[in-house]
C-alpha positions in Angstrom: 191.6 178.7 126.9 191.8 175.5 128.4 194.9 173.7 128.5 194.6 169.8 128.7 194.7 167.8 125.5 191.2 167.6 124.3 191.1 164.9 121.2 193.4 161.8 120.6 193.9 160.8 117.2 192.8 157.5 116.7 192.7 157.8 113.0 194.7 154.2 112.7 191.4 152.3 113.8 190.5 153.0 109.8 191.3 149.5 107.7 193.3 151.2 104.4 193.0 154.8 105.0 194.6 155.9 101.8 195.1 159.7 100.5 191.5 160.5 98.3 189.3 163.0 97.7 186.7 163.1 100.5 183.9 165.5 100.8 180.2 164.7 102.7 179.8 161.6 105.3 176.7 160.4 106.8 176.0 157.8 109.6 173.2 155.6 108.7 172.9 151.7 108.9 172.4 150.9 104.9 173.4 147.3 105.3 171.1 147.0 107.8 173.3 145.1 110.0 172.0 146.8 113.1 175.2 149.2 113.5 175.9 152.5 112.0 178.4 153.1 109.4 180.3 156.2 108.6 178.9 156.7 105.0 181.9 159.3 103.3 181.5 161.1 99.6 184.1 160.1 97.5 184.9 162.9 94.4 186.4 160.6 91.5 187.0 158.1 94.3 184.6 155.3 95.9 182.0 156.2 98.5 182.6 154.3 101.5 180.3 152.9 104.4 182.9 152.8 107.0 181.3 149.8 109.9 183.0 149.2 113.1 184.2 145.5 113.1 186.7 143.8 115.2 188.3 147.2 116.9 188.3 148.8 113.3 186.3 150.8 110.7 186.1 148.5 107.7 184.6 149.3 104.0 181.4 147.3 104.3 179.7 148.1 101.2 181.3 146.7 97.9 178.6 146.7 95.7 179.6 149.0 92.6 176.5 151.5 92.1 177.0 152.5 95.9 181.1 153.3 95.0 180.2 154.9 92.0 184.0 155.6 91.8 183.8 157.6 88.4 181.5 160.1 89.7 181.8 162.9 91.5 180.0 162.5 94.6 179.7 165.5 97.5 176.4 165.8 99.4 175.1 162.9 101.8 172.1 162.4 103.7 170.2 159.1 104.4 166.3 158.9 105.5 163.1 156.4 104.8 161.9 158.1 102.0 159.6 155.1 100.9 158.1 154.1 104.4 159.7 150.6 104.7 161.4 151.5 108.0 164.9 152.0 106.6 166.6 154.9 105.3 167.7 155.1 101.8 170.7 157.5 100.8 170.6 160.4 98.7 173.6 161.1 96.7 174.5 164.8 95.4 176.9 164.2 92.8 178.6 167.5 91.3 180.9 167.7 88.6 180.7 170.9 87.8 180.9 174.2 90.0 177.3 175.9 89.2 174.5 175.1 87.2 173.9 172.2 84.5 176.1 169.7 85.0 176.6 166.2 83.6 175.9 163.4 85.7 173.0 163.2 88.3 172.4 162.6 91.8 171.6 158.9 93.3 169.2 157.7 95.2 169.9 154.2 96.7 167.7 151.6 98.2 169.3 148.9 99.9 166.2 146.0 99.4 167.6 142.3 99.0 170.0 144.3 96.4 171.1 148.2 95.7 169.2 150.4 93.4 169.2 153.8 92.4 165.5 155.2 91.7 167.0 157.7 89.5 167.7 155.0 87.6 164.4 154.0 86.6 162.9 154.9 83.2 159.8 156.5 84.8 161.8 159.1 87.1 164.5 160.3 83.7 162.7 163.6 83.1 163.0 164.6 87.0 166.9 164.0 87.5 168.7 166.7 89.0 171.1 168.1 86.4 172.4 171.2 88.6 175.3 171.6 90.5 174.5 171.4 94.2 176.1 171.3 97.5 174.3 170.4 100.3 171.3 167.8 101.3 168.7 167.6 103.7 165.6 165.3 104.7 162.5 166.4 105.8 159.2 164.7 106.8 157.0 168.0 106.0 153.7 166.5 106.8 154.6 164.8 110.0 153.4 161.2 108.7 157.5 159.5 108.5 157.4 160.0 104.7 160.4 161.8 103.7 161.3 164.3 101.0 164.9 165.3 100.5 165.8 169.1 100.0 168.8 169.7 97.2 170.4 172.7 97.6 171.8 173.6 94.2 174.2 176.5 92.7 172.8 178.5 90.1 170.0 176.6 88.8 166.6 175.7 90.9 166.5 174.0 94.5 164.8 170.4 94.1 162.6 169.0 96.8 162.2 165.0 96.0 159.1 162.8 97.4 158.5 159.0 95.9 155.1 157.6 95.7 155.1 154.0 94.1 158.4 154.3 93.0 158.1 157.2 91.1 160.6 160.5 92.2 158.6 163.6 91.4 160.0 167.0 92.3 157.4 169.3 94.2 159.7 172.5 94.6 157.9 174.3 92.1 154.2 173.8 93.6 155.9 174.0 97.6 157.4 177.2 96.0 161.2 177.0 97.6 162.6 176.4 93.7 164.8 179.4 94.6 167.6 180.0 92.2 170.7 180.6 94.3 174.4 179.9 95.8 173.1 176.8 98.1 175.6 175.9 100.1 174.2 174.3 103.9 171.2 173.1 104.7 169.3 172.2 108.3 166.1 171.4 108.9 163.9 170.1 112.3 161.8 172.0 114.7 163.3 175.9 114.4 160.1 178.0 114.4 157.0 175.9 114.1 155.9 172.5 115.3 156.6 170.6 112.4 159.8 170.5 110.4 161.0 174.0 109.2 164.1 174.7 107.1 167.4 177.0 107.3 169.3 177.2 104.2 172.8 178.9 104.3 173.3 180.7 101.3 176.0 182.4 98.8 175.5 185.4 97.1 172.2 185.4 98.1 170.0 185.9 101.4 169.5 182.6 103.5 166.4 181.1 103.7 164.4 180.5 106.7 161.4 178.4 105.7 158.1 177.9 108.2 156.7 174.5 107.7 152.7 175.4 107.6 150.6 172.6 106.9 153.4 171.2 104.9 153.5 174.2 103.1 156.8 176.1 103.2 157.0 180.2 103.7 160.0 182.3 103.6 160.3 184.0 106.8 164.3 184.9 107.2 163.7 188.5 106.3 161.2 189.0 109.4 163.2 186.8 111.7 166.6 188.7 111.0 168.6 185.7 109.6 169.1 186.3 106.0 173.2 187.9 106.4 173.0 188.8 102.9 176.7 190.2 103.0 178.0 186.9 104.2 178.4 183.1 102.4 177.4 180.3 104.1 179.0 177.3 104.8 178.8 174.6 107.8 175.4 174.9 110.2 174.1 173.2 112.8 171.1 173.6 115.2 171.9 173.9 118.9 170.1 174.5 122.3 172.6 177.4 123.1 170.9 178.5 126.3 170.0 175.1 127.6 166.7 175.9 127.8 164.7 173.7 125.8 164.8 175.4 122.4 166.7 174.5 119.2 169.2 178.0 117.8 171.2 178.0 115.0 174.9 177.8 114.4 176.0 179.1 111.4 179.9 179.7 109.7 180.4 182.2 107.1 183.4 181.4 104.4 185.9 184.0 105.5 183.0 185.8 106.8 181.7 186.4 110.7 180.2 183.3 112.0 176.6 183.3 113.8 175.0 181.4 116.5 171.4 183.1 116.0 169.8 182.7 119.0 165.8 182.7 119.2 164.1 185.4 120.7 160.6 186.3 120.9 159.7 187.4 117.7 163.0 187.5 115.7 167.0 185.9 116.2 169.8 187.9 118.3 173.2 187.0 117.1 174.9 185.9 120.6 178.5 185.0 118.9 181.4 186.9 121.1 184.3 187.9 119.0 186.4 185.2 118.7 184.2 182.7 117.7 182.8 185.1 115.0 186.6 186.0 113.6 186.6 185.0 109.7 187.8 181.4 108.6 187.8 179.2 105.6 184.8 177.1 107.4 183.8 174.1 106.0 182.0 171.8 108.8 180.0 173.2 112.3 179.4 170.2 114.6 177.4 170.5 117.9 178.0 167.9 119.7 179.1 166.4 123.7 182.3 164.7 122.9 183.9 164.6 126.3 180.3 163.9 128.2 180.8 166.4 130.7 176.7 167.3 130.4 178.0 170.7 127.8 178.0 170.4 123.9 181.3 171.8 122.1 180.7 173.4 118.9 183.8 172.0 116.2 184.5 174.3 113.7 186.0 171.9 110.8 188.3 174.7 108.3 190.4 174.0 105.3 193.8 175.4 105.0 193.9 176.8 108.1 193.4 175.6 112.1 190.7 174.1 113.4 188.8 175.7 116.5 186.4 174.4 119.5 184.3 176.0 121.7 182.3 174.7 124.7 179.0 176.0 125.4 178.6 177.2 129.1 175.7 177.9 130.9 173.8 181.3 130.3 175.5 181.7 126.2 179.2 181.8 127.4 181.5 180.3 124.9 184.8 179.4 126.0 187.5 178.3 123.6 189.3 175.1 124.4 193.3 175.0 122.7 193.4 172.4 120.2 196.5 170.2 119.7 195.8 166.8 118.0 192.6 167.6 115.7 193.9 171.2 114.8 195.1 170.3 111.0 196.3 172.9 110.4 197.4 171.5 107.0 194.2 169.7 106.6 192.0 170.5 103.9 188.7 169.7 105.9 185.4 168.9 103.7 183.0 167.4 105.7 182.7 165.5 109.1 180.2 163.7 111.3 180.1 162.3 115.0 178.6 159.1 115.8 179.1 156.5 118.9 180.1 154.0 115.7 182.3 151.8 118.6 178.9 151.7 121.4 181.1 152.4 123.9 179.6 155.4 124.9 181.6 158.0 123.8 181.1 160.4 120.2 184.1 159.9 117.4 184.4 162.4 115.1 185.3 161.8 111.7 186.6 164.2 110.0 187.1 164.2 105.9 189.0 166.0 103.3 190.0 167.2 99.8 188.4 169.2 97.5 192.7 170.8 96.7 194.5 167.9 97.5 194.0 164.0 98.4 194.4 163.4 101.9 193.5 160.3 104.4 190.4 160.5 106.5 190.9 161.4 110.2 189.0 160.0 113.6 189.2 161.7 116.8 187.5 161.3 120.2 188.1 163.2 123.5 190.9 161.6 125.7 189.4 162.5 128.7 185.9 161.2 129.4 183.0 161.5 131.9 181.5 158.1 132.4 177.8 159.1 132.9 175.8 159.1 129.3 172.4 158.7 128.1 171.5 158.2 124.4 168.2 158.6 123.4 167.4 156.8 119.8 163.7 158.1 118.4 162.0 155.9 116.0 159.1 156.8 113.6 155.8 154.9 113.4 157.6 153.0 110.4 160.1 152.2 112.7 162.7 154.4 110.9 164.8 156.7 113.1 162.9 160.4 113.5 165.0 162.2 111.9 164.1 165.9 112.2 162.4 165.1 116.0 163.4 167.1 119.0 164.6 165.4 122.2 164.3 166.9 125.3 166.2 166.5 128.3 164.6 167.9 131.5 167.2 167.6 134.6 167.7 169.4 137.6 169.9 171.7 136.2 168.9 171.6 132.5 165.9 171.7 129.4 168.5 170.6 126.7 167.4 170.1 123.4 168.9 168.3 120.7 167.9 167.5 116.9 168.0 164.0 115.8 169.9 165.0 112.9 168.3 165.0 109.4 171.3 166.8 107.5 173.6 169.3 108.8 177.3 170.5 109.1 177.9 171.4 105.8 177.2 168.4 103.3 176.6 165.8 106.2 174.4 164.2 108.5 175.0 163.0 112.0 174.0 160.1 113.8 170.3 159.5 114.5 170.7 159.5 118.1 170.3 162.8 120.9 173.6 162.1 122.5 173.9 163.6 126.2 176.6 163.4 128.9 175.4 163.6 132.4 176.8 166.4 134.5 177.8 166.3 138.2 175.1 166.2 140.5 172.4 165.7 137.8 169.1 163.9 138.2 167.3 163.7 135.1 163.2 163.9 135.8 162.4 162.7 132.0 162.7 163.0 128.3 160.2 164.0 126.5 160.1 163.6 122.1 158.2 166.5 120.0 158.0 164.2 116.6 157.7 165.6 113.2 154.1 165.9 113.0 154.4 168.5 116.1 152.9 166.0 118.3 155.2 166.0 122.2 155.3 162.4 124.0 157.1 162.3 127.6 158.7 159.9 129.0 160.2 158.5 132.3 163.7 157.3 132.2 165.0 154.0 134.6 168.4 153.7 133.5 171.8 155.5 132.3 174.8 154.7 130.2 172.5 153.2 127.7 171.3 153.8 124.3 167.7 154.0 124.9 165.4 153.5 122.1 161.5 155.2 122.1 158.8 154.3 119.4 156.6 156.7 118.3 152.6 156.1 119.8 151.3 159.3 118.7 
């Protein structure tokens, strides 16, 4: 293991950080300010959007439908689901454990004032009335329109598009209204050139589903993924090789955890021993937050330790000893990276309850490699690509990275492909595969910059 301090706590940079019930946070810009904000679930509490302002992270959103303090609110994801160029957030609310529950889901535009689409009269007979967990966006048909996935516990998976304002649920004619234990969702460019699905599941197989045509086949069964003895939890996609390819990390609750690695035809599990030892997972981030040009993999559990692991070249994991950011007390829901501050540099935020109230924490690596590049993708709408690929061709490397469209376990990171620059590197381009398959490449001047491409194709 390695020995230096990895994290310092700068948890006091959040503006009345008060014991609640946390569970899913997203980093989107609703107020449309121009700046993420750290968007955090609140169960029986407020949701909170969480903006960097004068050296802290301030509550920016007051308005009472976003709060929504007297439900209870666990999945996040945000994405342009009407085509304006901004995203809208989706709300999983669950008040109940599995199947019908009471209140529904939200799903917030932020246009001159808030308003939930659920909300009006023409979109009552579609509102999700199932317990659910987990939820994820996805532009099936490539054109930046986006649909959000709803993975639910015992009762049918939703899958959301608007047209005119009207919410209609298509899960039954895309055929992925599976009745199961959903519990994680990712989705981006796993198997085919558009946006696929992974859905980690309990009691129950996981689901692997091939985008064709915008059409959505179950293929976990043939591509050895479906662990049907285990019950997911946190997942995230990863380039574990470095090669150019997007894998999948995946943590099992007190189960053996995965990284399923793509082959030719199928998925090898490369996890060594102790990364796969049982946990009470909750979160799996992949993500460079000391920018030394490898991603660590944060393992986010609840009750118990936390754990991180860098990712070396050829699929060597090595464990790095956790100090600050170990909580071993902390009962760890959800958490989410994001360069909220600009300065370069990822902070994790990580939340919790679910058993007890507890404050949110933020964390970023003490020490720091100064080379960067961020690569920001934006749709033809102008909305950020979430569910692209980014490239990173170097001298040494083909790294791939998601721009996230859900992930971790009932969050969504940052829309940005966040890289750290390793010694000696020369990078020879990006290049973008967006979600309708289509790969742009691009030459790139400058480092230590957020660098921001619009899609032409």
């Amino acid at each position: 293991m390695a020995k230096a301090e990895f994290f310092t706590n700068i948890s006091d940079l959040i503006e009345n950080n008060n014991d609640r019930l946390s569970y899913g946070v997203s980093v989107t810009d609703f107020d449309k300010d121009g700046s993420y904000e750290f968007v955090v679930a609140g169960f029986g509490y407020s949701n909170l959007a969480l903006g960097y302002k004068n050296g802290k992270l301030v509550n920016t959103i007051q308005d009472s439908l976003f709060m929504d303090k007297d439900r209870n609110t666990i999945g996040v994801s945000a994405c342009d689901v009407d085509q304006d160029g901004f995203e809208e957030i989706y709300f999983l609310n669950t008040d109940t454990y599995s199947g019908e529950k009471k209140y529904s889901d939200r799903l917030l535009d932020n246009d001159n004032k808030i308003l939930d689409y659920f909300e009006l009269e023409k979109n009552l007979e579609n509102l999700n009335l199932t317990a659910g967990r987990s939820v994820v966006c996805v532009d099936r048909n490539g054109l930046g329109k986006y649909g959000i996935y709803v993975a639910n516990y015992g009762g049918p998976t939703r899958f959301y598009e608007i047209d005119k304002d009207e919410v209609a649920d298509l899960a039954p004619s895309l055929n992925i209204d599976q009745v199961t234990g959903g519990r994680a969702v990712v989705a981006g460019h796993i198997v085919s050139n558009k946006m696929d699905i992974f859905a980690a599941n309990e009691r129950g197989p996981n689901f692997l589903y091939k985008n064709e045509s915008g059409l959505f086949t179950d293929i976990a069964g043939e591509k050895n993924i479906q662990d049907f003895f285990q019950n997911g939890r946190g997942t995230a996609l990863t380039d574990f090789l470095y090669r150019g390819e997007l894998d999948i990390v995946t943590g099992n609750w007190n189960g053996y955890h995965r990284i399923f690695v793509k082959q030719e035809n199928s998925f090898l599990d490369m996890s060594p021993l102790d990364f796969r030892k049982p946990s009470l997972i909750r979160t799996v981030i992949a993500a460079d937050f000391d920018n030394d040009g490898y991603d660590e993999i944060f393992m986010n559990n609840i009750g118990e330790p936390n754990k991180l692991f860098r990712i070396l070249d050829n699929g060597e994991l090595k464990e790095i000893e956790l100090n600050i950011a170990l909580e071993a007390d902390g009962l760890g829901t959800g958490a989410a990276v994001a360069d909220i501050d600009n300065d370069g540099v990822l902070e994790l935020l990580v939340s919790h309850g679910e058993s007890g109230a507890q404050p949110l924490s933020l964390f970023k690596a003490k020490n720091v490699n100064k080379d960067y590049i961020r690569i920001k993708p934006l749709n033809m709408n102008g909305a950020p690509a979430r569910g692209a690929t980014v490239i990173l061709h170097t001298n040494l490397r083909n790294h791939a990275k998601t721009i996230d469209a859900g992930s971790g376990y009932l969050c969504q990171m940052e829309p940005v492909a966040h890289y750290g620059l390793r010694e000696g590197e020369v990078i020879n381009s990006v290049s973008i595969r967006w979600t309708n398959g289509l790969i742009e490449e691009y030459k790139v001047n400058e480092i230590n910059n957020t660098i921001i491409y619009k899609q032409g194709i």
